[in-house]
N, C-alpha and C positions, 0 to 999 in steps of 0.2 A: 458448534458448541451452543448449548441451548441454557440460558439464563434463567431463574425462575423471579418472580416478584422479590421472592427474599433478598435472594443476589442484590437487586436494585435498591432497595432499603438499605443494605447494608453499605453497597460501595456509591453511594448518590452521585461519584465523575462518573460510571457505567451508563450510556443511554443505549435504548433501542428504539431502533427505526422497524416497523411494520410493514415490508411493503405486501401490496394484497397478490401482484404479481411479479413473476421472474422478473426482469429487467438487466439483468447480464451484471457482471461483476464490475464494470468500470463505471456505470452508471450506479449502482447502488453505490460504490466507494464515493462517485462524486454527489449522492443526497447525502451521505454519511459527510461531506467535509462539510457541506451548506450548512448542517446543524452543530459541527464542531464550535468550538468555543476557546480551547487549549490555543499558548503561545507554540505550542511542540505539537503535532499531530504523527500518530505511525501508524501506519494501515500493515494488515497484515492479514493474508486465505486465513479460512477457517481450517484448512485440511492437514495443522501445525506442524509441516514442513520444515518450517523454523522455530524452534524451543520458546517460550514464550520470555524466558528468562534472558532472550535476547534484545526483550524493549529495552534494559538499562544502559544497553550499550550502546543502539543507535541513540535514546534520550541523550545520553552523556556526549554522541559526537556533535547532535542539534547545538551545544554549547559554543560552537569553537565555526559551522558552517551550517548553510542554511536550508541543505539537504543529502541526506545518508542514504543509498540502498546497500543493500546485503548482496551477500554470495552464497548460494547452498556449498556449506559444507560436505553433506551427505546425503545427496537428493535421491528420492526416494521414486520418482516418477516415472511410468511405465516411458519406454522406449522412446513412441512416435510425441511425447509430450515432451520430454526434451528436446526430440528431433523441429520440432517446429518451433519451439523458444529458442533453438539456437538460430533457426532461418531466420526466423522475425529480429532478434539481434543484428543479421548482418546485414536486413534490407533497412532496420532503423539506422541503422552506425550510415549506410550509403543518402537515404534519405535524408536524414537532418543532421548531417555532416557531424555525427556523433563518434565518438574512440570507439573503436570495436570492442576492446576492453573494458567501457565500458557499461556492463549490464544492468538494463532495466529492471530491477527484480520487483516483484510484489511486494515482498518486505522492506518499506522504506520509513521515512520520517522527512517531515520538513517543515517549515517556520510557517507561523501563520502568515508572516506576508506571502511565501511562493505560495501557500495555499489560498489567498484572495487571488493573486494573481491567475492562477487557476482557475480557479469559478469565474473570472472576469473572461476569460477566454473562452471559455466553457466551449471547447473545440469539440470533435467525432475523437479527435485525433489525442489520444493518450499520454506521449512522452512530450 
């Protein structure tokens, strides 16, 4: 999704980060929290996966816990892309003694504290 100047004038909480190169998706999420500012942060692909009409809902659980991931409803992802978000699910569930149940997804939300605590950790290592 490509914002224009306008866009930014008109919503001033929208910021963009420039980077000049790729740097892979977890690394750009994490300069993107380094400049966050929100008591509530939600990250969310560009490739709208999930409706975007679903920030209100993770906002709304930020209320009550201090971090929310989603579940695709009706994931749209060619085959071998699911096939290896579900391996990576069950070598992170064995790895960092995680619920199998529980899914990492991209579309998440979480408080600014787990998001200092994040940058403070500032791991390779994603979940």
């Amino acid at each position: 999704m490509v914002f224009h100047k306008k866009t930014f004038k008109k919503y001033s909480f929208i910021k963009g980060i420039d980077l000049k190169n790729n740097v892979g998706q977890y690394a750009a999420i994490f300069v993107g929290l380094k400049f966050s500012k929100g008591e509530k942060i939600i990250v969310m692909d560009d490739d709208l996966q999930h409706l975007p009409s679903s920030l209100i809902s993770i906002y709304n659980k930020l209320k009550d816990f201090d971090t929310c991931y989603t579940l695709y409803l009706k994931r749209k992802h060619i085959f071998y892309k699911i096939l290896v978000s579900n391996i990576n699910n069950f070598f992170s569930s064995f790895i960092f003694n995680k619920p199998h149940k529980i899914y990492l997804s991209s579309f998440k939300g979480f408080s600014a504290e787990v998001k200092n605590k994040f940058i403070k950790f500032r791991s390779q290592i994603v979940f």
